[in-house]
N, CA, C and O of each residue as an XYZ file, in Angstrom:
832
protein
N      35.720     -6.774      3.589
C      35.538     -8.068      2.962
C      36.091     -8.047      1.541
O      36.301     -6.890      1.177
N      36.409     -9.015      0.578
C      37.161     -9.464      0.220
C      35.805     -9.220     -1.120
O      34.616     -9.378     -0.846
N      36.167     -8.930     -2.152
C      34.843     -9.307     -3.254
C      34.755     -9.568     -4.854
O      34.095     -9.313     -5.861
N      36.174    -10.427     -4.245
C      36.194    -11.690     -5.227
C      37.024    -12.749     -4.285
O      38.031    -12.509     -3.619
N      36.242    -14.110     -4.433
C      36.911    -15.221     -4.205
C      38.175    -15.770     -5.262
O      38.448    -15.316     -6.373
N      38.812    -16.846     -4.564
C      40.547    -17.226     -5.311
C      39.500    -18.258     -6.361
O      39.898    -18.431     -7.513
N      38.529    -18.744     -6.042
C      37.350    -19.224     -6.937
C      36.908    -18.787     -8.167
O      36.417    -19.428     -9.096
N      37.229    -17.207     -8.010
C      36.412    -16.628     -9.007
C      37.463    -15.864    -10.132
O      37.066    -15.215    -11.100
N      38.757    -16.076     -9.804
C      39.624    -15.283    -10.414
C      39.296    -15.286    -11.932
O      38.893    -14.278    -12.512
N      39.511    -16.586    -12.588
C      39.416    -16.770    -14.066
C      38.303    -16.356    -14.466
O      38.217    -15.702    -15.505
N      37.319    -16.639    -13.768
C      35.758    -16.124    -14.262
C      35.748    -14.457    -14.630
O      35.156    -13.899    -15.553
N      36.609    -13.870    -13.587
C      36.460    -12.399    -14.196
C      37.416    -11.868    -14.623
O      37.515    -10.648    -14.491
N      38.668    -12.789    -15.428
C      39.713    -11.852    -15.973
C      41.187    -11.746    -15.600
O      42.161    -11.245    -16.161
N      40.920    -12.687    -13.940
C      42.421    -12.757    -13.654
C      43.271    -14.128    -13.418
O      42.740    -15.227    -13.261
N      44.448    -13.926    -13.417
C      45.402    -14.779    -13.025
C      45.175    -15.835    -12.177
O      45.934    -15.445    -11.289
N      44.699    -16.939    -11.718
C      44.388    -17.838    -11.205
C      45.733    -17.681    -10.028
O      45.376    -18.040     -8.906
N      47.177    -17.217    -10.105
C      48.079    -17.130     -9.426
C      48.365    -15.640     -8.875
O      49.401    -15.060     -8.550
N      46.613    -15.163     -8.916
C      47.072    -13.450     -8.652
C      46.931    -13.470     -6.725
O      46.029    -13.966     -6.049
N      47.941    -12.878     -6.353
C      47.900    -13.123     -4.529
C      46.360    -12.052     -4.243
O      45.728    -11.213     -4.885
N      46.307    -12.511     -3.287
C      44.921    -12.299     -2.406
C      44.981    -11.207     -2.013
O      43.976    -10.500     -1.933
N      46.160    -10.811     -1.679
C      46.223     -9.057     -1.099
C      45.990     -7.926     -2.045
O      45.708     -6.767     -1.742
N      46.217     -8.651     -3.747
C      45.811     -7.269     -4.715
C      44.187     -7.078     -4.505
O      43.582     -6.025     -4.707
N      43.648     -8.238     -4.086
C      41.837     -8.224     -4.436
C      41.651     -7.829     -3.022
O      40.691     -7.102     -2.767
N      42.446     -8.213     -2.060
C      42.080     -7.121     -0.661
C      41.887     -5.587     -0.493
O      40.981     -4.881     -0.051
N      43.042     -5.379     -0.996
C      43.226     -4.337     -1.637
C      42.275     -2.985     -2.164
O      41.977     -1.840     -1.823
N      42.060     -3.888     -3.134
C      41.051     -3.157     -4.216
C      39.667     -3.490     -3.726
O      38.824     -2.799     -4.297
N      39.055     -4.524     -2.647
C      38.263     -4.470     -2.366
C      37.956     -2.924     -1.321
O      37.006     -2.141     -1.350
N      38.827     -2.936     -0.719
C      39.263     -1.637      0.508
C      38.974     -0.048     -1.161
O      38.176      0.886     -1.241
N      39.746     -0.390     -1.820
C      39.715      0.872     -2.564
C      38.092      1.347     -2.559
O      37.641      2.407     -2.126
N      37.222      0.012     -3.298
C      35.692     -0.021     -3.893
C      35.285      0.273     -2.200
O      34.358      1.049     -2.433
N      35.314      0.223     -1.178
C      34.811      0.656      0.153
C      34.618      1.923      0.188
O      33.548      2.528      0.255
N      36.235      2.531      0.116
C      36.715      3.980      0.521
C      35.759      4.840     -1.037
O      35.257      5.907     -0.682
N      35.504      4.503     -2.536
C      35.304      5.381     -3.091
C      33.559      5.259     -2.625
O      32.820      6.219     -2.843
N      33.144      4.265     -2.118
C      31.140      4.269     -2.090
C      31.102      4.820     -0.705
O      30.025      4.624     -0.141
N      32.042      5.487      0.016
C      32.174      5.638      1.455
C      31.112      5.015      2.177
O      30.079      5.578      2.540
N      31.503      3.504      2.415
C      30.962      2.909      3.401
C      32.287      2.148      4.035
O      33.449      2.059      3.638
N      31.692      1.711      5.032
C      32.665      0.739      5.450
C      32.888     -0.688      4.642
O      34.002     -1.212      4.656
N      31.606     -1.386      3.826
C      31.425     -2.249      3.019
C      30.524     -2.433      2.361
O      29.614     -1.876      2.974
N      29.904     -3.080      1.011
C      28.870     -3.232      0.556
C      28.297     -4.521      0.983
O      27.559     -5.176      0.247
N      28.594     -4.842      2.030
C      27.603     -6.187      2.305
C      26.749     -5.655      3.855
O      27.017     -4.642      4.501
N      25.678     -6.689      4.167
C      25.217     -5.705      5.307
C      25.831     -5.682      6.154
O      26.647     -6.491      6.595
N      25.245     -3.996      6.743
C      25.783     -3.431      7.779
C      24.528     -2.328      8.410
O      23.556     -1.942      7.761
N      24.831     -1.985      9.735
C      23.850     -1.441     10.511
C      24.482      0.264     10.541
O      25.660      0.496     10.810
N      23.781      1.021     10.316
C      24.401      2.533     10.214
C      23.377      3.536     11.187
O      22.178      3.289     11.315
N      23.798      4.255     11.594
C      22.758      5.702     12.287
C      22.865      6.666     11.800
O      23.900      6.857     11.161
N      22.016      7.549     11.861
C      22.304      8.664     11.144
C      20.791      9.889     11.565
O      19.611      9.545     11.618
N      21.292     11.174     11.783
C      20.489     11.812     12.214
C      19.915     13.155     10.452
O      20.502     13.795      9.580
N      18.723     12.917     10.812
C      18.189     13.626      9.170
C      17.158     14.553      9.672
O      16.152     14.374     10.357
N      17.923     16.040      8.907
C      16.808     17.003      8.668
C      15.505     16.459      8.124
O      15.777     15.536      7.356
N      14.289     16.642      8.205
C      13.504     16.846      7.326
C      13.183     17.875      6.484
O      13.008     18.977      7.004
N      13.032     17.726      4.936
C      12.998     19.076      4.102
C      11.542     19.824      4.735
O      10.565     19.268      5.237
N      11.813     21.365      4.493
C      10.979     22.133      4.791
C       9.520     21.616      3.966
O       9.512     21.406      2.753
N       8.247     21.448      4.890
C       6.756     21.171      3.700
C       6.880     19.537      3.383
O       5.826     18.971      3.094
N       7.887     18.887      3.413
C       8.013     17.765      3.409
C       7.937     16.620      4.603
O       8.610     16.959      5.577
N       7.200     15.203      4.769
C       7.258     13.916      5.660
C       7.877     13.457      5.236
O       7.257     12.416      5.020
N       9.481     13.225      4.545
C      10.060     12.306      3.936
C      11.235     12.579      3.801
O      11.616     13.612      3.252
N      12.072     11.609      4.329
C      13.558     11.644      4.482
C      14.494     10.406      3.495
O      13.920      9.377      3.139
N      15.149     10.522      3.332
C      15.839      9.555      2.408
C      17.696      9.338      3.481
O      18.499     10.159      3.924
N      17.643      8.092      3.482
C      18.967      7.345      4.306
C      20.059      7.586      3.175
O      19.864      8.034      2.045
N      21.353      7.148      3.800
C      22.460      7.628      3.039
C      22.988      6.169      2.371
O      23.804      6.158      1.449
N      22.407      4.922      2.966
C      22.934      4.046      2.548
C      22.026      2.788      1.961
O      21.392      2.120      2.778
N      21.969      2.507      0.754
C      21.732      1.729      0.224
C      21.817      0.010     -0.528
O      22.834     -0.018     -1.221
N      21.291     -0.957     -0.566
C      19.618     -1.015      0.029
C      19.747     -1.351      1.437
O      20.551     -1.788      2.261
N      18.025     -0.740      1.245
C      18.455     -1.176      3.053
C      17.760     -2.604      2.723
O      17.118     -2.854      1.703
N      18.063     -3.621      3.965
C      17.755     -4.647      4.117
C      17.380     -5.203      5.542
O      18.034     -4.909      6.542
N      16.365     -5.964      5.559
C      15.910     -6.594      6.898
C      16.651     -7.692      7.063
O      17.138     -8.407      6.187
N      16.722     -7.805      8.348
C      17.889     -9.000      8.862
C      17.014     -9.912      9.845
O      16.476     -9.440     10.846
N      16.939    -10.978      9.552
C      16.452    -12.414     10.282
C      16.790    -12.449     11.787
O      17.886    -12.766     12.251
N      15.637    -12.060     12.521
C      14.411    -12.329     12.514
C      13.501    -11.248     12.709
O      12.388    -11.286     13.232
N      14.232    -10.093     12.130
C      13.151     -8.874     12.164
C      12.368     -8.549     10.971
O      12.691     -8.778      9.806
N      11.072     -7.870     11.489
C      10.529     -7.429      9.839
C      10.440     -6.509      9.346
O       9.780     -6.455      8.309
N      10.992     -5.507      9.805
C      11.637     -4.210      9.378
C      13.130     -4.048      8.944
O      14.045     -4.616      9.539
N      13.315     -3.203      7.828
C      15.208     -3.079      8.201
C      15.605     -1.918      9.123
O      16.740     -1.600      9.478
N      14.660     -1.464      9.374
C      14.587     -0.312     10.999
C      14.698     -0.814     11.911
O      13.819     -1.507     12.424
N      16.127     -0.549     12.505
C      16.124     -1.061     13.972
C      15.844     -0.101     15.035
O      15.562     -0.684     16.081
N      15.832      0.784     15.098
C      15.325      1.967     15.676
C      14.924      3.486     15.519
O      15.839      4.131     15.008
N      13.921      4.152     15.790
C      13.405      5.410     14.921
C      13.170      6.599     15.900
O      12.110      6.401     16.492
N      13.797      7.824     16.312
C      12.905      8.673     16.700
C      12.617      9.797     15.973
O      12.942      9.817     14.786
N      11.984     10.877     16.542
C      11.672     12.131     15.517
C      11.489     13.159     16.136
O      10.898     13.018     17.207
N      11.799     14.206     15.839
C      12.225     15.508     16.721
C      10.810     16.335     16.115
O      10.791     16.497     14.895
N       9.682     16.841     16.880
C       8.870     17.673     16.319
C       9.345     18.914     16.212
O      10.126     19.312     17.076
N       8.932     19.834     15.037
C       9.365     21.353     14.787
C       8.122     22.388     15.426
O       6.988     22.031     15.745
N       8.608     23.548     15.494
C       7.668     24.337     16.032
C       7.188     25.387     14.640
O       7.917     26.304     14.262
N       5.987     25.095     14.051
C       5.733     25.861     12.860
C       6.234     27.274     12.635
O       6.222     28.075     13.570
N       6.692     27.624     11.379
C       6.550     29.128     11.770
C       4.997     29.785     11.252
O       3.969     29.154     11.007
N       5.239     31.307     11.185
C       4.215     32.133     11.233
C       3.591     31.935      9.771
O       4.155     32.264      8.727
N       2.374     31.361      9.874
C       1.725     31.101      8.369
C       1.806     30.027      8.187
O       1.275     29.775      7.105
N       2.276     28.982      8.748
C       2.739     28.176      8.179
C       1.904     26.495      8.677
O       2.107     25.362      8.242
N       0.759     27.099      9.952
C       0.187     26.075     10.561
C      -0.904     25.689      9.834
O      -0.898     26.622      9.031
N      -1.819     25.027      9.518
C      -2.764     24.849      8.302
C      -3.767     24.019      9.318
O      -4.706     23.419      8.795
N      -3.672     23.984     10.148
C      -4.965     23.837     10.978
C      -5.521     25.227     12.412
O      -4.964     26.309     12.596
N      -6.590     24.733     13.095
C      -6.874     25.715     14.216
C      -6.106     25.621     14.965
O      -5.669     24.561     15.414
N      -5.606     27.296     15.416
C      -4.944     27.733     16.307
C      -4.462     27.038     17.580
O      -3.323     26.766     17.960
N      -5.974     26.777     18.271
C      -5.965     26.079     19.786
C      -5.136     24.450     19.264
O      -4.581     23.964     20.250
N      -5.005     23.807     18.335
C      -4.495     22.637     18.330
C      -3.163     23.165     18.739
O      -2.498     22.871     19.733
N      -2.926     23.934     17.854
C      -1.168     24.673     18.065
C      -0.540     25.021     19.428
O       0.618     24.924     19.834
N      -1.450     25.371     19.889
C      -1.179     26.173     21.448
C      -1.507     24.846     22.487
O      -0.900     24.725     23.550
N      -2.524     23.894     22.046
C      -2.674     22.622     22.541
C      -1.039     21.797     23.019
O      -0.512     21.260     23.994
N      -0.768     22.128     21.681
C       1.343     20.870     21.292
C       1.831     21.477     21.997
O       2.421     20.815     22.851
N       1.946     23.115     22.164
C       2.904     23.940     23.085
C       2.910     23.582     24.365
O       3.973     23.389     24.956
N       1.666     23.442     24.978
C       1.673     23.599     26.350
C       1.664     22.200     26.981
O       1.636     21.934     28.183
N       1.703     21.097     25.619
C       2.402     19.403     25.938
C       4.089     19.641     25.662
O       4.821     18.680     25.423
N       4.555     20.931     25.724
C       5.666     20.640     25.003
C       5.899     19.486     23.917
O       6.734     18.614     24.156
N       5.217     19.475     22.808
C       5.974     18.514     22.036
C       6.658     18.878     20.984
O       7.427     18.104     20.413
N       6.440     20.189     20.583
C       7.865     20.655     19.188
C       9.382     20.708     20.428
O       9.391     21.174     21.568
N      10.254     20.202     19.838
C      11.593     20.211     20.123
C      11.813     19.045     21.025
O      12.861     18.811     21.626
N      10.505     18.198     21.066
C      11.037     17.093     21.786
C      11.042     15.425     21.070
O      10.290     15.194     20.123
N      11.847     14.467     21.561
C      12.411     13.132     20.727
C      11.220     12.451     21.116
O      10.741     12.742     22.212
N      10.398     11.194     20.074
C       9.397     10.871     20.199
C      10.103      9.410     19.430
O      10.675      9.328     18.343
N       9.809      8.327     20.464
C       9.835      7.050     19.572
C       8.716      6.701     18.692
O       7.507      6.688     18.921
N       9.486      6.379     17.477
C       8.524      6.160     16.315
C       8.051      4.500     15.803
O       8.999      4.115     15.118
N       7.217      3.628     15.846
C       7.073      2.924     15.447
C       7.570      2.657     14.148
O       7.228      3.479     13.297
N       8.453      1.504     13.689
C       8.800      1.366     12.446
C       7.639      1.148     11.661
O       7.504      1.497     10.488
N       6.786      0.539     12.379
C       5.418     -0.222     11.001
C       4.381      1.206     11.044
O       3.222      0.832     10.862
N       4.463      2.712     11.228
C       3.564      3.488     11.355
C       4.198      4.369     10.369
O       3.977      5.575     10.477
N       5.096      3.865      9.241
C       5.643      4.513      8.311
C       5.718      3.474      7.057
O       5.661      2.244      7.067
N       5.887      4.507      5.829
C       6.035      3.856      4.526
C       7.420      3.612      4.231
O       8.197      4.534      4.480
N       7.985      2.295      3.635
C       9.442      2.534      3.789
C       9.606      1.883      2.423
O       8.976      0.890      2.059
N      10.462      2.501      1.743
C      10.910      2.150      0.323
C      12.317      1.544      0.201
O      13.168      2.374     -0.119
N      12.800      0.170      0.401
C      14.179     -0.116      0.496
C      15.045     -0.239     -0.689
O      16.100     -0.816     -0.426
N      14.883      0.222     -2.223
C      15.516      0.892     -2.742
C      16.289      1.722     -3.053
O      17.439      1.762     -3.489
N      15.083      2.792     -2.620
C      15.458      4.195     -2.887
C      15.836      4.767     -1.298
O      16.407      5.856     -1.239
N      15.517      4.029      0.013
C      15.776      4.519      1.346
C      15.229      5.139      1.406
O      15.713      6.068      2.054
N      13.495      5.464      0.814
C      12.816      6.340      1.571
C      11.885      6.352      2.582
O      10.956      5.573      2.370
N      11.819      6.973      3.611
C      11.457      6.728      4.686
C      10.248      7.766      4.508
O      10.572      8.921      4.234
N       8.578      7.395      4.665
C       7.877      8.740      4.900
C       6.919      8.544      6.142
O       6.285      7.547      6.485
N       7.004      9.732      6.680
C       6.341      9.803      8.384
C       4.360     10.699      8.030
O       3.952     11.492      7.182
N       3.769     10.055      9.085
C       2.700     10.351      9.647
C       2.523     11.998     10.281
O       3.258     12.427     11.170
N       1.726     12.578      9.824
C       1.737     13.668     11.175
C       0.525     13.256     11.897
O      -0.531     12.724     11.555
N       1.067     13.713     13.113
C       0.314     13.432     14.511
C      -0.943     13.909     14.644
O      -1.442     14.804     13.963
N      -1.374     13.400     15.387
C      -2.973     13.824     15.615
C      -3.381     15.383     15.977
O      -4.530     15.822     15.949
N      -2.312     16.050     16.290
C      -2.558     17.587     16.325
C      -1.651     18.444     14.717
O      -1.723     19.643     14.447
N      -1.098     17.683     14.139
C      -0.894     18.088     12.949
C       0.306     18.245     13.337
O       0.727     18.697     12.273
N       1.403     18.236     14.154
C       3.219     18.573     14.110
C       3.347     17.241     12.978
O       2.692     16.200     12.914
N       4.306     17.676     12.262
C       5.023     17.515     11.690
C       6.958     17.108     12.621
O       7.519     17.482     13.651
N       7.281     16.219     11.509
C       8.820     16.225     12.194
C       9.581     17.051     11.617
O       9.429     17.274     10.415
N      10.299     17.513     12.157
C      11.511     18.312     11.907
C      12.956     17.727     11.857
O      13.840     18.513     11.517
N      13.340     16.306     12.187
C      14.662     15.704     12.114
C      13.948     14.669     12.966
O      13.034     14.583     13.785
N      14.719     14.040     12.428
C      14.724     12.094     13.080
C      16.086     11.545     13.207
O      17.042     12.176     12.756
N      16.230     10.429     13.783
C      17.082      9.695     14.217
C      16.990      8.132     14.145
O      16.449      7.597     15.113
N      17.504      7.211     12.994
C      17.217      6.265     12.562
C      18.822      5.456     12.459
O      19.852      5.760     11.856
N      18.394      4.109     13.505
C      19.174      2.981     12.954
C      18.737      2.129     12.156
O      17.662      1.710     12.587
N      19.129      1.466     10.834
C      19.031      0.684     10.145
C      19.933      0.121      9.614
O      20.920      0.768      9.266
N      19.854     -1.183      9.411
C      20.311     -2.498      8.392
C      20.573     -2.059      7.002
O      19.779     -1.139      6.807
N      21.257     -2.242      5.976
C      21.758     -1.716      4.613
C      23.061     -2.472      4.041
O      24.185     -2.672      4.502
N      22.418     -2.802      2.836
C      24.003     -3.623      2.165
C      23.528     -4.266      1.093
O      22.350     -4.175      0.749
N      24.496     -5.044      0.413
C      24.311     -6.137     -0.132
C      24.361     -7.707      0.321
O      25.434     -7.967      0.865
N      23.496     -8.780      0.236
C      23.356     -9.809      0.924
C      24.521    -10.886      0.208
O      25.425    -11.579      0.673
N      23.952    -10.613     -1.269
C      24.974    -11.412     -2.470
C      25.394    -10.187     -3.007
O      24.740     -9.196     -3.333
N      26.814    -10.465     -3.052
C      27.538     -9.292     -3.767
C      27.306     -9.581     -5.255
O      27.661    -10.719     -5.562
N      26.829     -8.885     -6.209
C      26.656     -8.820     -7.801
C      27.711     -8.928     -8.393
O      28.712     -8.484     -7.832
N      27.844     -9.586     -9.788
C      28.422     -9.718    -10.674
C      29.087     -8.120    -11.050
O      30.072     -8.140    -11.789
N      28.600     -6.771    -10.582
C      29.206     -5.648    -11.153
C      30.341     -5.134    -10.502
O      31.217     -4.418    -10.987
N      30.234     -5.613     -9.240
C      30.730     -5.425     -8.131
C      32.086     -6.140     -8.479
O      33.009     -5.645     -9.127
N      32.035     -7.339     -7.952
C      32.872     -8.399     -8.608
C      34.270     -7.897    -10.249
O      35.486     -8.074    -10.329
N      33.443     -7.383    -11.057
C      33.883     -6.898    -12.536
C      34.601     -5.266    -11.943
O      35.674     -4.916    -12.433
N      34.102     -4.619    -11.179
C      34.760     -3.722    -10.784
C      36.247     -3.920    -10.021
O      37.280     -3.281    -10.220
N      35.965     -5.210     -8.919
C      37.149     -5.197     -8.087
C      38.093     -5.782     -9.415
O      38.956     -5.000     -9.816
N      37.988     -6.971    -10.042
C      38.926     -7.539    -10.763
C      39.552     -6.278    -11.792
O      40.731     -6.417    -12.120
N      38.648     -4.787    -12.428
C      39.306     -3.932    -12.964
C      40.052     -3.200    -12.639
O      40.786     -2.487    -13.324
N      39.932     -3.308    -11.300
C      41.022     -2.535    -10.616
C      42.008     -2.766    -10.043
O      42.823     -1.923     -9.668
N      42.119     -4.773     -9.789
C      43.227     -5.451    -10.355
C      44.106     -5.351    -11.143
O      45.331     -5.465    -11.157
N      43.042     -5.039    -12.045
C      44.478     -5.043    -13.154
C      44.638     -3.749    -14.138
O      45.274     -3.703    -15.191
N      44.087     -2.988    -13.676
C      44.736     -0.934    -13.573
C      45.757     -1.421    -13.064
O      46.743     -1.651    -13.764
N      45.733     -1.710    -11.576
C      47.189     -1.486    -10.542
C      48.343     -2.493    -11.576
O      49.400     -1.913    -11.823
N      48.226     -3.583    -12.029
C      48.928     -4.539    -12.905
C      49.560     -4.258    -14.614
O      50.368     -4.866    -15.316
N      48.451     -2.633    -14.870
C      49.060     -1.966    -16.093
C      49.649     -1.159    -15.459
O      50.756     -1.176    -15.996
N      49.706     -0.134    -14.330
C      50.303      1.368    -14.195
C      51.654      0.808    -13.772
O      51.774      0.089    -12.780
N      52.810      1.212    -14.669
C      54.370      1.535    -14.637
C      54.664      1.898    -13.059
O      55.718      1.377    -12.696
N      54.103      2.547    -12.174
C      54.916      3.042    -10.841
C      54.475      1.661    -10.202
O      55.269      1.077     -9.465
N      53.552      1.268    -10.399
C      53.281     -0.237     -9.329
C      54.155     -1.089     -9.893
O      54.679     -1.912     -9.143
N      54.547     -1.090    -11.476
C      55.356     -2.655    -11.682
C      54.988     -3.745    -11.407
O      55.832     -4.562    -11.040
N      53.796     -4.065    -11.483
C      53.750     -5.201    -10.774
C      52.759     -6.039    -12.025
O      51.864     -5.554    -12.717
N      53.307     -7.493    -12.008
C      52.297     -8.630    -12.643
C      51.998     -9.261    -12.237
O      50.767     -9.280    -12.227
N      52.714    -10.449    -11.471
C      52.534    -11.072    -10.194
C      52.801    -10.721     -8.861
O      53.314     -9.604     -8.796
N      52.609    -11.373     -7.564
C      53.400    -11.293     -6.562
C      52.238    -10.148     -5.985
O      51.274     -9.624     -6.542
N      52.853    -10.012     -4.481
C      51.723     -8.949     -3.425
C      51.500     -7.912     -3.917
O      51.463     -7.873     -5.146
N      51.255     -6.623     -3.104
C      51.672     -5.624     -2.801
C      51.077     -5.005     -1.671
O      50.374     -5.783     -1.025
N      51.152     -3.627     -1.147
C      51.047     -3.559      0.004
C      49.668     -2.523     -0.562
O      49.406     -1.886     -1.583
N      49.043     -2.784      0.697
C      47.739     -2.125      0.553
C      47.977     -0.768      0.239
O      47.646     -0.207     -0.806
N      48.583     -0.261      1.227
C      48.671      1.112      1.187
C      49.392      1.987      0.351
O      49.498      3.210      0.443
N      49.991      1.023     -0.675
C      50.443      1.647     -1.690
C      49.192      1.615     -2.507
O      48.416      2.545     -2.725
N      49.137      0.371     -2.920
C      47.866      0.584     -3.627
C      47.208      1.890     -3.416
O      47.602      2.803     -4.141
N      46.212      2.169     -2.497
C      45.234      2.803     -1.948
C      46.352      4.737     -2.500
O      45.765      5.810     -2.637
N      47.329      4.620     -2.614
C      48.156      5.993     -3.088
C      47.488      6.241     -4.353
O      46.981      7.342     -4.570
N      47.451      5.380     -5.133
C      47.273      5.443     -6.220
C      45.722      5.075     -7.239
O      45.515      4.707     -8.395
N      44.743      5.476     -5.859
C      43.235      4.871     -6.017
C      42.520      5.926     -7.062
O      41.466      5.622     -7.620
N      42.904      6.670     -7.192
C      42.335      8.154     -8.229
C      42.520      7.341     -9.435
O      41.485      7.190    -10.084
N      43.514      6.811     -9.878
C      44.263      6.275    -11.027
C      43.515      4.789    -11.686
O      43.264      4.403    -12.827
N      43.331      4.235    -10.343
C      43.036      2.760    -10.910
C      41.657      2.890    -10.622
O      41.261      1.725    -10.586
N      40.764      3.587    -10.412
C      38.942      3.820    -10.288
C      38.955      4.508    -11.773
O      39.037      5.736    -11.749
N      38.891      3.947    -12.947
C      38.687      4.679    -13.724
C      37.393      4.621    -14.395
O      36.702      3.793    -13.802
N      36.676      5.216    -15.518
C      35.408      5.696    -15.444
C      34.257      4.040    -15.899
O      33.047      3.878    -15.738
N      35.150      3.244    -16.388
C      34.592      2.208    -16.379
C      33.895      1.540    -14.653
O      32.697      1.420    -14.396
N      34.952      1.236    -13.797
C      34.850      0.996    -12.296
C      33.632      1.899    -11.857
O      32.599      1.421    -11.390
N      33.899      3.568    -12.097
C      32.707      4.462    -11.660
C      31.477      3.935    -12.035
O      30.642      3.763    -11.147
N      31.200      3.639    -13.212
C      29.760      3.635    -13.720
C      29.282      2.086    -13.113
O      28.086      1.797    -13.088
N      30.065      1.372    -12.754
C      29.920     -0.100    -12.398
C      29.170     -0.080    -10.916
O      28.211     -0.658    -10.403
N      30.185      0.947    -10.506
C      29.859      0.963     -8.745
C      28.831      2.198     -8.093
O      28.313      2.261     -6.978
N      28.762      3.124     -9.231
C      27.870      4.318     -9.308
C      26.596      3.425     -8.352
O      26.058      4.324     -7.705
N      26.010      2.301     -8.048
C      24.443      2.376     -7.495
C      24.853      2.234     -6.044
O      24.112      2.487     -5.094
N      26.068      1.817     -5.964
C      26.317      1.932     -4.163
C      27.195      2.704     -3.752
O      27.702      2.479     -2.653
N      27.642      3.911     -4.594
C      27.736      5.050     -3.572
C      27.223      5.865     -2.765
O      26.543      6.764     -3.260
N      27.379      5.813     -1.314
C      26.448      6.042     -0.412
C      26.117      7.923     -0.728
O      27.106      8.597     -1.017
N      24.995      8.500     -0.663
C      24.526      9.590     -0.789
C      25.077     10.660      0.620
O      24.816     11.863      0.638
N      25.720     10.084      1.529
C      26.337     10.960      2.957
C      27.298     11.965      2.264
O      28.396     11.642      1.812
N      26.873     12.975      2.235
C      28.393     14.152      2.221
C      28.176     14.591      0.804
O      29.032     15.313      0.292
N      27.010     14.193      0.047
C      27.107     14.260     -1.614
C      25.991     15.541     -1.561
O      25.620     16.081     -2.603
């Protein structure tokens, strides 16, 4: 998506006659550096360790958001129970040997979205332990995440990187197209530390 309108050009700095493909463009750049596919919503999966001693997992993509007509932004949850190690069970024995012989460490358990605390900020997700005390060990969560209204920073970012590509000498360029994929050659160059700190709250946390 596109994240500035031909509406909005003057408001943030540009050319009222600047073509649509530089702000395509650079919208694609601001995608590829927050590695998402976009900052508006979108539905993502993703499978998460749980930290060792810890009920609480954190999503890679931010905010999450609920989508009409659901009331969760969880569209689907399961959770993989772990098998304690040695020392490490903090209740009686027989409960332990109880889970074993249900097989339930190492097996996928649908999770109610509303039987958890969910923080759509920060994407934190925190789980229940079960009535015999397992704990999860990895889950498996689809959810909703994006921006609904794209922000004014957002916006100030794409138009700066407008017009990086419109100062740097190898593009040449003031008016008139250019081709995406040139652009996108030269994305190290025109993300400069102003753009970073702008777009720094929606870079997704995957791979970091």
């Amino acid at each position: 998506m596109n994240y500035l309108d031909t509406t909005e050009y003057l408001t943030y700095g540009l050319d009222a006659a600047t073509d649509q493909s530089w702000v395509t463009a650079a919208s694609a750049i601001i995608d590829a550096h927050c590695r998402r596919t976009t900052l508006g919503v979108n539905q993502y999966e993703e499978r998460l360790k749980m930290p060792p001693e810890l009920n609480t997992v954190r999503v890679s993509y931010l905010p999450l958001v609920t989508v009409a007509p659901a009331a969760t932004p969880i569209v689907s949850l399961k959770g993989r129970y772990g098998i304690p190690r040695r020392g490490e069970w903090p209740f009686p024995e027989l409960s332990l040997e109880f889970a074993l012989v249900f097989a339930l460490p190492g097996s996928w358990t649908t999770v109610d979205p509303a039987s958890i605390d969910i923080w759509a900020g920060s994407g934190e997700l925190s789980f229940p332990v079960n009535a015999l005390g397992l704990s999860f060990n990895e889950v498996a969560v689809v959810y909703n995440a994006g921006l609904a209204t794209i922000p004014s920073r957002v916006k100030i970012a794409c138009a700066q990187i407008v017009k990086n590509a419109q100062a740097t000498p190898a593009l040449n360029v003031k008016s008139g197209s250019v081709d995406r994929m040139r652009l996108e050659y030269f994305s190290d160059s025109l993300v400069d530390e102003t753009v970073r700190s702008l777009l720094e709250p929606y870079v997704a946390r995957k791979g970091a």
